[in-house]
N, C-alpha and C positions, 0 to 999 in steps of 0.2 A: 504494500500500500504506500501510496507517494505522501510525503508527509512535508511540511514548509517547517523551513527554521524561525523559529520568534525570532522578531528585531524589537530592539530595544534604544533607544537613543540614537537610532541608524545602527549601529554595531550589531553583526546576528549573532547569538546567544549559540553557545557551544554545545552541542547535544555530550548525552551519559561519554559517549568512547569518543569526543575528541578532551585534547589537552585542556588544560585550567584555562578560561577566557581570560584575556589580555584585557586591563583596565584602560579605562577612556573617562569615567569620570571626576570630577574633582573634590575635595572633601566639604560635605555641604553642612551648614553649619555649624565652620569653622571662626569664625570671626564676627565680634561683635560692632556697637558704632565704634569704642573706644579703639581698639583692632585699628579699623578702615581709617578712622583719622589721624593715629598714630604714621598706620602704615605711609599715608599720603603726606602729611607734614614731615617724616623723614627725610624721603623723596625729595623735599625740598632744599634741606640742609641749611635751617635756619642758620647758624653760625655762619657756618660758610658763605653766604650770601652776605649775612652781614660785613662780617671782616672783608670777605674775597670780592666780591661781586656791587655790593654797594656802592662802593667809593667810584666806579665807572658811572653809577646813576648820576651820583653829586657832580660828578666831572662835565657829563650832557645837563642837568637840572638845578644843581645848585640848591638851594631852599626851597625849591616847588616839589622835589623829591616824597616826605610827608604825603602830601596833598595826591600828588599824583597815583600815592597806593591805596587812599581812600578811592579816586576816581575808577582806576581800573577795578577795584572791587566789587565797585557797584556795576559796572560793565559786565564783570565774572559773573555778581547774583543774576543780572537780565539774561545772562546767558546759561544758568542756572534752572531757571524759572520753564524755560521748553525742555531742555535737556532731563532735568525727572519729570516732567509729563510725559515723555517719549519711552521713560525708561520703564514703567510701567509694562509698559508691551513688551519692551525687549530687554532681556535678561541673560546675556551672554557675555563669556569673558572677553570677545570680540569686539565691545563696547564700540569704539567710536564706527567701527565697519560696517556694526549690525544695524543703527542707526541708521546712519549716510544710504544704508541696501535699499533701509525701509525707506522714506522718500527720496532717493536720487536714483533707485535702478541695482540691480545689483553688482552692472559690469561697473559703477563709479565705487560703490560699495566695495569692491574687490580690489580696485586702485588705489582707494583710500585705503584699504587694511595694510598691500605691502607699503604704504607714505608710512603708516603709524608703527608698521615695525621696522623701518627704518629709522625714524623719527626714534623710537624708543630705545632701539640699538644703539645711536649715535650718543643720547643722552649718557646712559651708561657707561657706554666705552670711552668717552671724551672725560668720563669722571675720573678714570683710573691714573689719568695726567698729569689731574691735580693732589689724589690722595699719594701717589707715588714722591712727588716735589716734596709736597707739606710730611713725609714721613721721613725722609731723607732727612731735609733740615731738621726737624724735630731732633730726630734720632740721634742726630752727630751729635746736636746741640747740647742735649741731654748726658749721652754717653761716650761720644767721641768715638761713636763708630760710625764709617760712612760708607756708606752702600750707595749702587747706583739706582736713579728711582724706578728702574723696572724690576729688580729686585721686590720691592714692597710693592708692587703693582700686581706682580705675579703671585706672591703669598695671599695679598688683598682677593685676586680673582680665586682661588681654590677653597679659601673662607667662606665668599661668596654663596659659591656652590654647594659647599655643603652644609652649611644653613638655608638653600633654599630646598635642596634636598628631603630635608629632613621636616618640611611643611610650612603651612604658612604662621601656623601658631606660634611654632619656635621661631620664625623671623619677625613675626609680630610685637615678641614680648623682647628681643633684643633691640628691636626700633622703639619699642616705646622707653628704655630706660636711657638709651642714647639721647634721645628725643627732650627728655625731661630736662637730662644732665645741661645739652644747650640751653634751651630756655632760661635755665636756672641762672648760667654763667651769663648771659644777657640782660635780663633782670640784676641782677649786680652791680653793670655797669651802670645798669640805667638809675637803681637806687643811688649808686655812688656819686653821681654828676646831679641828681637832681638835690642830693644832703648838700653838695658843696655850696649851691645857691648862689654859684656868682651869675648865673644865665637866667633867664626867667623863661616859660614857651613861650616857641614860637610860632605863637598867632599868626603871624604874615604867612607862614607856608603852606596855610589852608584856605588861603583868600584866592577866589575864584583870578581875578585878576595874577596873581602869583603863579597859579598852576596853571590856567591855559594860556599862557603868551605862546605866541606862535614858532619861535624855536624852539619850545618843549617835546618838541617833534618824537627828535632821537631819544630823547629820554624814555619816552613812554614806549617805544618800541623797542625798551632796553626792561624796563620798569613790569612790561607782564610777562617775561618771564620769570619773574619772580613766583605767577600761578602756575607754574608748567608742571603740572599732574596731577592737579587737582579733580579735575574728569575723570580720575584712575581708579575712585570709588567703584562705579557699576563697574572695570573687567574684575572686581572680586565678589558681583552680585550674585553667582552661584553659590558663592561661598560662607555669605554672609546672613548670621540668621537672624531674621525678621525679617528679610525680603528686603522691598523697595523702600520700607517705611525706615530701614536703617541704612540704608544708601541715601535717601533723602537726607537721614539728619547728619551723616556723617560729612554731605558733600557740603551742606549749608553752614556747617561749624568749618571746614575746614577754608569756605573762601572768608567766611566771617575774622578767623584769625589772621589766616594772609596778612588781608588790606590791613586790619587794626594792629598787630603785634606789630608788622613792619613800620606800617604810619609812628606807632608811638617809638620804635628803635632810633628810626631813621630824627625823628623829629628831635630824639635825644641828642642824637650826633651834629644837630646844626647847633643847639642851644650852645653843647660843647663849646664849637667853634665860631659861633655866630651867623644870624641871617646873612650879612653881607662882607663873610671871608669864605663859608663855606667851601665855595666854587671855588677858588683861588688854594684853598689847601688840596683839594683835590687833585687839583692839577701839579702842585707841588708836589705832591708826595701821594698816590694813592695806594701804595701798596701797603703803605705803612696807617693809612688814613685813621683807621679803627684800632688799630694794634697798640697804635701810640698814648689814645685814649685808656687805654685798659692798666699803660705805662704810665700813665699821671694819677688816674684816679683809685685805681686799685695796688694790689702788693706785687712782689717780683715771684711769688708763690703761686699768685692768681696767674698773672701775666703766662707761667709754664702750666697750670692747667688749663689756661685756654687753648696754648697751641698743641697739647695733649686732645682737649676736646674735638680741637678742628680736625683731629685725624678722625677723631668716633665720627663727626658730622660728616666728613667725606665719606664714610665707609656704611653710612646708614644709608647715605645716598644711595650707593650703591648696592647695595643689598633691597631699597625698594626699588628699585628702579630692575631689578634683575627679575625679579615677583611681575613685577609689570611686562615686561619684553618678551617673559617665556609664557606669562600666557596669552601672547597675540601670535608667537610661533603656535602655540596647542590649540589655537581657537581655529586660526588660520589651516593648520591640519587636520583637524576636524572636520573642517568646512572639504577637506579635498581641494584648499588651497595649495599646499605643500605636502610633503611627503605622508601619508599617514602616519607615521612610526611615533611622528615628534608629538602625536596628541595622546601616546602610552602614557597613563600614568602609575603611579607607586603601590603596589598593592593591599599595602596598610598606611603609609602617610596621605596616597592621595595627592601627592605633588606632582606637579608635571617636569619628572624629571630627567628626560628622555629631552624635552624641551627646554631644559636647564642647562643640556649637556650640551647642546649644540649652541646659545646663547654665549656660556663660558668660553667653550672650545672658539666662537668666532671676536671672546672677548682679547682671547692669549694670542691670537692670530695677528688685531690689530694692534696691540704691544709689541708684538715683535717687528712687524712690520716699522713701527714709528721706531722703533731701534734702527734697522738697518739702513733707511731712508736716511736717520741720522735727522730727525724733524724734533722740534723744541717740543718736551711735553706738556709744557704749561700753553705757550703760545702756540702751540700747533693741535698738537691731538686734541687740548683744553677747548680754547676758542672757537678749531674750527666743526668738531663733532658738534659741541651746545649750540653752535649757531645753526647747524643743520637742523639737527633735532626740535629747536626753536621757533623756525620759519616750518617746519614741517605739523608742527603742533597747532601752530597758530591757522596757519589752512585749514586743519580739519577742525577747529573750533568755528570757525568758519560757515565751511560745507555743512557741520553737524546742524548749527541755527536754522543753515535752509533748509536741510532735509526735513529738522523738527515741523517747521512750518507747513510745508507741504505735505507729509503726515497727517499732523494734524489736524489738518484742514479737512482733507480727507475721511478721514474716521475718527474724528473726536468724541468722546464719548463723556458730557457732561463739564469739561475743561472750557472756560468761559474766553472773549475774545482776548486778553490780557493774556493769557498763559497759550492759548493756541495761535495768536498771530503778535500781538502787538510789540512783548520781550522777546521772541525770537526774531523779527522782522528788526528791531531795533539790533540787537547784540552782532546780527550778520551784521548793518549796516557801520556799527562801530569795529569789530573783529574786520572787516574788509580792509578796511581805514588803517588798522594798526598792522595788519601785514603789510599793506602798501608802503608805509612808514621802513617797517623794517626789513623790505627788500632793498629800499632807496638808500638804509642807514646799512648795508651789508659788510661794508669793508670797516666800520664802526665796529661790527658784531666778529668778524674773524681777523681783523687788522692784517687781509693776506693782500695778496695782487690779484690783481685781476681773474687770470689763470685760474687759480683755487676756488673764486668766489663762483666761477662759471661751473667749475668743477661739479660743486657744491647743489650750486640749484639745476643742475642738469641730472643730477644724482638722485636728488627727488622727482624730476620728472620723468624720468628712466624707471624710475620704480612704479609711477602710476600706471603706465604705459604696461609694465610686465604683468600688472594686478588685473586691468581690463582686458589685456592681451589672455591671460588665462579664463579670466571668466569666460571670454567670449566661445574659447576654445573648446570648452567644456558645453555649453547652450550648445553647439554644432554635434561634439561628437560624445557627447554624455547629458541628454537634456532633463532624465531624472537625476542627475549630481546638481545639477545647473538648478531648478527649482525647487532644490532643499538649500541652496546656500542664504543664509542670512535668517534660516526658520528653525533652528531647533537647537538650544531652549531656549521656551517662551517662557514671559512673565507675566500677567494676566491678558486674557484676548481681552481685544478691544470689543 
């Protein structure tokens, strides 16, 4: 008698006499809001941004800096606002693809998925640049032993791996105590300058006049990436339990602190130096910009745990950011994006580690590479990965507004005009604006030649092109592979 195999998840289900079935799912709830926002705030590396990345702000913005991470914030929540209406329906670690599928088509869906694991690859990989530099000098500094930074690039990447290995809970609770640890050592500073009391706030850097003059241009296309991964919530909505209602609160606390903890850092750091030197110290000296700060108003004891912390801050980056990249390889494989193998997951942790391994392996690859090339790792691998990664985020925040819209529109179900047209309609038309900004500000964003920059955005365009290129491929010669992609799993039907 002829008999059909169950399918289950698309995956067919292994009858009595064949081998033990091969996992494909991922460990469902595993993480709560605390989890998600932790995970996501890691990602970001507050410290690091601080110290590192800041003092580039105040060098484009000067005292509009403040103001300008309230503005973008509010930008974030209206782009916010469609993004968990949409997410409702779609509940996949594929996040920004499964999205873009549902109103733009699935062949743009497909293009945008290899943008966002490029985009997610580069951020990561481009990080290993900076925690290599900042361990190096630490290290010596410390112990007066000196290694080269792909040395601690290369330990950093096998760390990685096997804390993501090992699930997401165990990288969860290592992001959130890293996590804390910054915050904490920020808060210090900012107590320590506001006891001193020679500065009062400053009020000016909130005043509309302040923050939108018209060369704040490159600032703010410097300024959101400060949000870059904040949307990283839903690729852990499989995983997360309470569903959408804890993807919601985690994604709205997580822009909520952004704008505000930055706003008040940042606002800290002009008081320091004043509304109108700021700009002028930055350009003097930005490396040291913040550092120096920690060296006035704190001890020489703080001073070496902060540069101890800025290594946890690099390294938490990276360890979220690795969470996030493998599973747009295992979403993407799933889909019959890519290879199947890479959506195998762990058969008691439930990690996609199969999609960790390839992630790592293509992270030691591009180490080595920026070795032999003989390329600066701060100035090269650093600048010019996050810039890719950056411009490639920012597009699919983008796309994602339209698609919400268009969705939306579509098949809304009970979602009022404000939440189905109006915040998405607006956040595309400001997200359009600030990519534009930050195409135009590119050689700002990787300080390379030309060459490189071409390099760069040819590289994301080469990838959307290989993602529609397959979609397309598969509708022709696999047309039941073709209309399951971007459908399975759902989060509530519409």
């Amino acid at each position: 008698m002829h008999t059909t195999t169950p399918v289950s998840d698309g995956v067919p289900a292994a009858s009595p006499a064949q081998p033990a079935p091969r996992h494909y799912g991922l460990a469902a709830n595993a993480m709560g809001t605390a989890d998600l926002v932790f995970t996501v705030l890691a990602a970001l590396a507050p410290l690091t941004l601080i110290v590192a990345v800041a003092p580039l702000h105040f060098l484009k913005g000067g005292a509009a800096v403040p103001g300008g991470y309230l503005l973008a914030g509010g930008i974030m929540a209206l782009f916010a606002v469609g993004y968990m209406a949409i997410s409702r329906y779609v509940q996949n670690a594929g996040a920004f693809y499964s999205v873009i599928a549902k109103g733009l088509g699935r062949p743009v869906g497909a293009g945008c998925a290899a943008v966002a694991l490029l985009a997610y690859n580069a951020l990561q990989i481009s990080t290993y640049g900076a925690f290599g530099v900042y361990a190096s000098d630490t290290v010596g500094k410390l112990t007066g032993l000196v290694l080269p930074w792909w040395c601690y690039a290369v330990i950093a990447a096998l760390a990685v791996f096997s804390l993501g290995y090992r699930g997401i809970q165990t990288s969860a609770r290592v992001l959130a105590f890293i996590l804390v640890a910054e915050i904490a050592m920020l808060l210090v500073l900012a107590g320590a300058v506001a006891m001193d009391g020679s500065s009062g706030f400053p009020v000016q850097s909130f005043a509309p006049g302040t923050v939108l003059e018209p060369h704040n241009g490159a600032m703010f296309a410097l300024i959101f990436g400060a949000f870059m991964g904040f949307e990283s919530t839903t690729i852990f909505s499989e995983e997360a339990r309470g569903g959408h209602r804890t993807v919601r609160r985690a994604t709205y606390l997580a822009v909520a602190f952004i704008a505000v903890f930055y706003a008040l850092m940042s606002a800290v750091i002009v008081a320091a130096y004043g509304v109108g030197n700021i700009q002028a110290q930055a350009e003097a000296d930005p490396i040291n910009l913040v550092v120096n700060l920690f060296a006035r108003y704190t001890s020489p004891a703080l001073v070496d745990v902060m540069n101890v912390l800025l290594l946890g801050s690099a390294f938490a980056a990276l360890l979220a950011l690795h969470n996030i990249a493998n599973r747009y390889f295992f979403a993407m494989a799933r889909e019959g994006l890519l290879p199947r193998g890479l959506a195998v997951t762990h058969a008691t942790r439930q990690s996609p580690w199969l999609a960790g391994v390839a992630q790592s392996a293509l992270a030691l690859v591009f180490i080595g590479l920026t070795v032999w090339c003989g390329v600066d790792p701060y100035l090269g691998l650093l600048l010019w990965g996050s810039a890719l990664g950056m411009l490639g985020i920012i597009l699919l925040w983008a796309l994602c507004s339209l698609a919400v819209l268009l969705y939306l529109r579509r098949h809304r179900q009970g979602e009022g005009v404000w939440t189905a047209t109006l915040a998405p309609a607006a956040s595309c038309l400001a997200l359009s604006l600030i990519l534009g900004l930050a195409v135009a500000n590119i050689t700002l964003l990787t300080g390379a030649s030309d060459l490189v920059n071409v390099l760069l955005l040819g590289s994301g365009a080469l990838a959307f092109i290989i993602g529609v290129g397959i979609a397309l491929w598969l509708r022709a010669r696999h047309p039941q592979r073709y209309a399951q992609l971007a459908h399975q799993p759902m989060g509530e039907q519409p």
